[in-house]
N, C-alpha and C positions, 0 to 999 in steps of 0.2 A: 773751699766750700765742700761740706758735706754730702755725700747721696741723700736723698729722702727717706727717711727710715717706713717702716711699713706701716704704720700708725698714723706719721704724719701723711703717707699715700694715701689712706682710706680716711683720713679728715679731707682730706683735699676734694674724692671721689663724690664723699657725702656731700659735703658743701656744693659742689656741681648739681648731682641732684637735688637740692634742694632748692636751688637758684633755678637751673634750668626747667625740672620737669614742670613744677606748677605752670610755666608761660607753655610751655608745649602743649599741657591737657587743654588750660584755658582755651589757646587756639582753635583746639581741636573740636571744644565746647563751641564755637565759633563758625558754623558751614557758612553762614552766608557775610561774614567778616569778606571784607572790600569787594562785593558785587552790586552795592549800592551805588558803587562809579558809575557801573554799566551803563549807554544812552539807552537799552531796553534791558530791565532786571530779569525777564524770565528768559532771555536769548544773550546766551555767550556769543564772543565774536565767531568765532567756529561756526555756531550753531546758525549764524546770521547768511556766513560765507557759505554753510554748505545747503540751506535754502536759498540762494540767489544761483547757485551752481546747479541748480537740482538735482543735488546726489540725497542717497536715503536714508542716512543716517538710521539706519537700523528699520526705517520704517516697513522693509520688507522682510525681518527676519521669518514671518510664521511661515512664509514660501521658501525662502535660501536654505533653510536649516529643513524642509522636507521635502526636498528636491526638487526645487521648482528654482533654478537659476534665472538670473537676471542677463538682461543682455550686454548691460558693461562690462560683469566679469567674465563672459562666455569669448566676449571681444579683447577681453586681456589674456584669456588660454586659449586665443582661436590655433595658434600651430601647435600645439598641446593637444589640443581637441581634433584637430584634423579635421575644421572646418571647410565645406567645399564652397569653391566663390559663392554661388547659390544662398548657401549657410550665414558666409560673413555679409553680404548685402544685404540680409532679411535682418540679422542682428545690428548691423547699423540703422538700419531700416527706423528698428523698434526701440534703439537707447535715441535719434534722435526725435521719435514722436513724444518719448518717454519724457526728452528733458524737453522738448515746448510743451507737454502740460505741466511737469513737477514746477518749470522755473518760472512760469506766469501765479500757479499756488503758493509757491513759496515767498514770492515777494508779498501777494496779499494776504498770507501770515505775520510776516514781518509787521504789515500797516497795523495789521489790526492787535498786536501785542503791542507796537509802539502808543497806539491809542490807547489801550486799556492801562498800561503805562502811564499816561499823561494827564488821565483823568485820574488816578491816583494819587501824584504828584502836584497835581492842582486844586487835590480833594475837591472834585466835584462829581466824583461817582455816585451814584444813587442808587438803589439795591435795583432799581428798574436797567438804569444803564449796565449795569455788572452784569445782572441778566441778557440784556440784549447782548452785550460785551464777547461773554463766554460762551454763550448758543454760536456767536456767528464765529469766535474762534474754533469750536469744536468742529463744526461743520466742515469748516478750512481743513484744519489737520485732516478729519476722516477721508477729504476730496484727496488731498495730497496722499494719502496713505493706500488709497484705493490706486491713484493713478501709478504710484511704483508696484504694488503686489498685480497688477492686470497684464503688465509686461515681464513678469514672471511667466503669467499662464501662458501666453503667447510666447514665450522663447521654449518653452517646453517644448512646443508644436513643434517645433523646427530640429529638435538636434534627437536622435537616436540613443535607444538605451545606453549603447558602451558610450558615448558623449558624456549622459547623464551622469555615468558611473565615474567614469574620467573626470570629469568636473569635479563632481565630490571629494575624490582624491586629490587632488591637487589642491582644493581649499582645504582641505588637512581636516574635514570631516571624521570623525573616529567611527561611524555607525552604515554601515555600505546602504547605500538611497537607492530605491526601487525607483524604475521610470516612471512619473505619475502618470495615470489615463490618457497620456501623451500618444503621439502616431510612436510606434515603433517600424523605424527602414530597418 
């Protein structure tokens, strides 16, 4: 048998792209291709697990990202941070008030997307229900949203500017965080 001569490589190439690419754009054309299995369409399973855990899925970034840390992570660099007992007890203190508010919201998010859900699905939404629907999911989200960024404020309270600055470095922050309005020891 012959090698492949360079003619018949680049028919070979083309024919791939030809075959291939179209199903790859189409895909691509495609975001919500197989999320219609989901038992909630607007909630990944992720997104289900990390509201039943009540972690924050980003819902704390406008605090994290302008130096206002959270107490989970403060509790995952506390020997980093040179937290003193005083320090780690008040940051346990406040990730476990933080997860009995997030994870009692988080689950009655979950209900109330699984509803808005179902009444889709059984086409019996009515622009009144839709209404009612998304008011009391907003609501939800904004309670859950406020309850992760409040223990932002409150971890601030507790840890000293070189903390602050420490913290940010270690999240790999690229912009040095001033200690907000916080006590400074």
């Amino acid at each position: 048998m012959q090698p492949m001569s360079w003619n018949a490589r680049g028919a070979v190439a083309l024919l791939a792209l030809i075959v291939f690419v179209p199903a790859a754009v189409a895909q691509s054309q495609q975001p919500y291709s197989g999320l219609e299995v989901r038992p909630i369409k607007a909630l990944s399973e992720q997104q289900i697990a990390d509201l039943c855990a009540g972690r924050g899925m980003g819902l704390a970034l406008a605090a994290e990202l302008n130096g206002y840390p959270g107490p989970m992570h403060v509790l995952e660099f506390a020997d980093s941070l040179h937290l003193s007992d005083q320090q780690r007890a008040k940051m346990q203190e406040l990730f476990a008030a933080m997860k009995a508010e997030a994870i009692p919201l988080g689950e009655r998010l979950i209900a109330q997307e699984a509803d808005l859900d179902k009444e889709f699905a059984n086409r019996t939404i009515t622009p009144a229900s839709l209404a009612a629907s998304t008011a009391a999911i907003g609501t939800t989200h904004a309670a859950l949203r406020q309850a992760h960024l409040k223990y932002h404020l409150s971890t601030v309270e507790v840890l000293t500017l070189a903390q602050v600055q420490r913290y940010a470095e270690l999240r790999g922050y690229k912009t040095g965080i001033e200690h907000p309005h916080g006590r400074h020891q």
